[in-house]
C-alpha positions in Angstrom: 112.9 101.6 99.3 111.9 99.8 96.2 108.5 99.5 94.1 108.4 96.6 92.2 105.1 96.1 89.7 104.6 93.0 88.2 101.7 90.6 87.4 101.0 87.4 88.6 98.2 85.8 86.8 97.9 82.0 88.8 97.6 84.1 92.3 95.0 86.8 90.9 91.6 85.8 91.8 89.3 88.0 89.4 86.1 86.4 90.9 87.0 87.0 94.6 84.7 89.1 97.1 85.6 90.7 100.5 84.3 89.4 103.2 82.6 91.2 105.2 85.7 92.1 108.0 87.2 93.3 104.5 85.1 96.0 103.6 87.3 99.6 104.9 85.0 102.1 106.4 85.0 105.1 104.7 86.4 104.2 101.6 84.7 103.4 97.9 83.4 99.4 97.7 85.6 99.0 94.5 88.5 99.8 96.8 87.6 96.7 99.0 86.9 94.6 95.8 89.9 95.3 93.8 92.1 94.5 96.8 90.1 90.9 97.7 91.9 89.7 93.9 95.2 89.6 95.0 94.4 88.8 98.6 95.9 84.9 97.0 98.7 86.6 96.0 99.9 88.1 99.1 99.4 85.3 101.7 101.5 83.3 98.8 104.2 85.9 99.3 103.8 86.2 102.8 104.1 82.1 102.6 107.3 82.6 100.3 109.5 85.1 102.8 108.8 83.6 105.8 110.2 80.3 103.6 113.1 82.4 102.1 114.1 83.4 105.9 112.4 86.8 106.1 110.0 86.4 108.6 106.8 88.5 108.2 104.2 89.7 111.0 100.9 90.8 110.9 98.4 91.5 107.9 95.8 94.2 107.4 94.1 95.4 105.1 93.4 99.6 104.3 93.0 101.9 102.1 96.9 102.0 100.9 96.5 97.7 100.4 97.5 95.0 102.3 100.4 95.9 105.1 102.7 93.5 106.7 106.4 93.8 108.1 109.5 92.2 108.2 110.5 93.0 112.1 114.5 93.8 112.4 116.9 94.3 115.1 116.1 97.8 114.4 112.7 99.5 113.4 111.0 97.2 110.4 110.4 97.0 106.7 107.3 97.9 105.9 105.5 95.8 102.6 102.4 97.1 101.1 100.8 95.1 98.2 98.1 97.0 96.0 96.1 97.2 92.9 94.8 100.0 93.2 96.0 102.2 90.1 94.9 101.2 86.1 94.8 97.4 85.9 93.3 95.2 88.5 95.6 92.5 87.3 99.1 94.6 87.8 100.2 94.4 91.2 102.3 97.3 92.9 104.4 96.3 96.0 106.2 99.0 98.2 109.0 97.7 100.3 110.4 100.3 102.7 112.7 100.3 105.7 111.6 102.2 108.7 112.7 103.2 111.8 116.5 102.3 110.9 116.2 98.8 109.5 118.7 97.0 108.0 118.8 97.7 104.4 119.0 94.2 102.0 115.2 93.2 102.6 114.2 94.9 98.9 116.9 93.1 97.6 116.5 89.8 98.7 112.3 90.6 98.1 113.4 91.5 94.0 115.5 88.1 94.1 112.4 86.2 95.6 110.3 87.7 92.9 112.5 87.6 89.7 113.0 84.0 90.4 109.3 83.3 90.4 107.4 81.2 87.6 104.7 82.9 89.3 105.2 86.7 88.9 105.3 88.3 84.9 106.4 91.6 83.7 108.5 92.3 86.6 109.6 96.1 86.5 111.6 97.6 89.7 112.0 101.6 90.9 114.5 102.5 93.6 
């Protein structure tokens, strides 16, 4: 498991709005908002993976952020993108293996991001 923080100005989009399947029941409207600004910035890693040979599937969206995985031989690695806590602009992305997945995803996910023009104020916990 690793938690990687960061910014990444060019894929924030401070003016963005839900749409209306991206409003979670039950939850604040800020939560819905705050997540719609870096709704660019995960389809762009998404876009970035699948290019780097980890393959994603799926997105949604709830109350934790957006969710997608990285499917393995065994179980998955789950990836949850948020910006939820302090600064709308700072960007928190959990990266765990579940279900007894391969380990080596986080890595090559901190490689993908270090080498980014794109991504600013990188800071990684294991």
């Amino acid at each position: 498991m690793m938690l990687f923080t960061f910014k990444a100005p060019t894929l924030l989009e401070p003016e963005a709005i839900p749409n209306a399947n991206e409003f979670i029941h039950d939850e604040p409207k800020e939560t819905s908002e705050r997540l719609a600004k870096i709704k660019k910035f995960v389809h762009w890693l998404k876009a970035e993976m699948d290019e780097n040979g980890l393959s994603t599937k799926g997105l949604v969206l709830d109350p934790s952020g957006w969710v997608f995985e990285v499917p393995c031989d065994e179980g998955f690695v789950m990836c949850i993108a948020a910006n939820l806590d302090g600064d709308e602009a700072c960007v928190r992305l959990l990266v765990t293996e579940m279900g007894g997945a391969a380990e080596g995803v986080d890595r090559a996910v901190e490689a993908l991001l270090r080498r980014s023009s794109k991504i600013a104020e990188l800071q990684v916990e294991q």
